[in-house]
C-alpha positions, 0 to 999 in steps of 0.5 A: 503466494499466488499474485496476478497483475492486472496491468503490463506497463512499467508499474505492472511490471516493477511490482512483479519483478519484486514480487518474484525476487521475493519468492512469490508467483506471479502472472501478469495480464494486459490486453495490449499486445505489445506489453506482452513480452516474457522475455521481460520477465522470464520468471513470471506468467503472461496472458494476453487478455483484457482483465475487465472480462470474466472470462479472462479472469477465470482463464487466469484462475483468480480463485487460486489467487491469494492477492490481485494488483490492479495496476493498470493506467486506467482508473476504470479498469483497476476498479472493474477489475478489483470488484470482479475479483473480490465479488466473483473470485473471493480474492483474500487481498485487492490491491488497487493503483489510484492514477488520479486523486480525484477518483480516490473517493471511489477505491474502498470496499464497495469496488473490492478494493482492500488497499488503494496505493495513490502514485501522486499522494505518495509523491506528494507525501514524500516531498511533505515528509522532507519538509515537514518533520513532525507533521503527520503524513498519510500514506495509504489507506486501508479498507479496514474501518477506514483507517490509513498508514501514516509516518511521523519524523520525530523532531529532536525537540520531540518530548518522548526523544529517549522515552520507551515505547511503553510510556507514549500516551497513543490513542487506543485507535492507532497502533505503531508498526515500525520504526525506520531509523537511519538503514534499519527497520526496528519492529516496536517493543516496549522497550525500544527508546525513541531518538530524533529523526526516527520515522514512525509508521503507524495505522490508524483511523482519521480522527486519531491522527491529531493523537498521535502527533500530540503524543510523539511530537508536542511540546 
């Protein structure tokens, strides 16, 4: 794919050093001179401009983009910068950084924004996730219908340790994606029986949540 990242800085620039060392390409936008440095990244495209202007979005060529990261510092400009991505370059994918939670409320589909990444919700929610095993822990929310990515750690008092995946009682507004076991990633099958400790990411809309911790994790 095609990415721009609207953002130099270290959280621009460890995304695109991924994102390329995936196969993908990438250009990486600041209007602070000094970020601008290639030799930083020898694989992707640079532009010094401010990704808040039009002009600069179209110098980029965002049409031809199939997802744009807003990455920047600044709140502000990550949601300029997704609305003009979304409603004057019809980008198929808006990836937006939340700096301060308290602005949250604002990253969702009217801003442009398909996927808004909150840095201190995450770290929060791992910090959660090492303390809380079986308590249900929001990691991201998604635009569509509103609905978030959520883990649960399976207790080995959990009811459905050794049940196949057919046989849990999920609401029908969630849906399992992977389950993190130890090293590995396992995509759910009907089959695939359950042990303790497994990590078990889910999408769903907010008010399946308590659903689904009733079906994984209650007595």
């Amino acid at each position: 794919m095609r990415i721009v990242i609207a953002g130099a800085g270290a959280v621009g620039r460890s995304i695109a050093r991924e994102l390329l060392d995936n196969g993908h390409r990438v250009m990486l936008i600041d209007k602070d001179a000094g970020k601008v440095r290639p030799e930083r990244i020898a694989g992707a495209d640079w532009m010094q401009a401010d990704a808040c202007e039009l002009s600069s979005l179209e110098d980029a060529e965002l049409q031809e983009c199939e997802v744009v990261i807003s990455a920047t510092g600044d709140d502000k400009v990550n949601l300029v910068v997704s609305l003009l991505a979304k409603t004057e370059f019809s980008v198929r994918r808006v990836v937006a950084r939340i700096n301060h939670p308290a602005n949250e409320w604002l990253f969702n589909e009217s801003w442009g924004v398909d996927v808004a990444v909150s840095t201190p919700r995450v770290l929060a929610a791992l910090v959660e996730e090492a303390v809380s095993v079986g308590d249900v822990v929001r990691l991201f929310t998604l635009r569509e219908g509103q609905a978030n990515l959520i883990e649960v750690t399976l207790p080995a008092s959990a009811p459905c340790v050794g049940v196949p995946l057919r046989d849990l009682q999920l609401p029908a507004d969630a849906a399992m994606v992977a389950i993190i076991r130890g090293s590995r990633v396992i995509v759910p099958t009907p089959d695939e029986p359950l042990e303790p400790g497994d990590e078990l990411l889910f999408v769903a809309l907010p008010e399946a949540e308590p659903a689904i911790r009733r079906a994984v994790c209650a007595a």
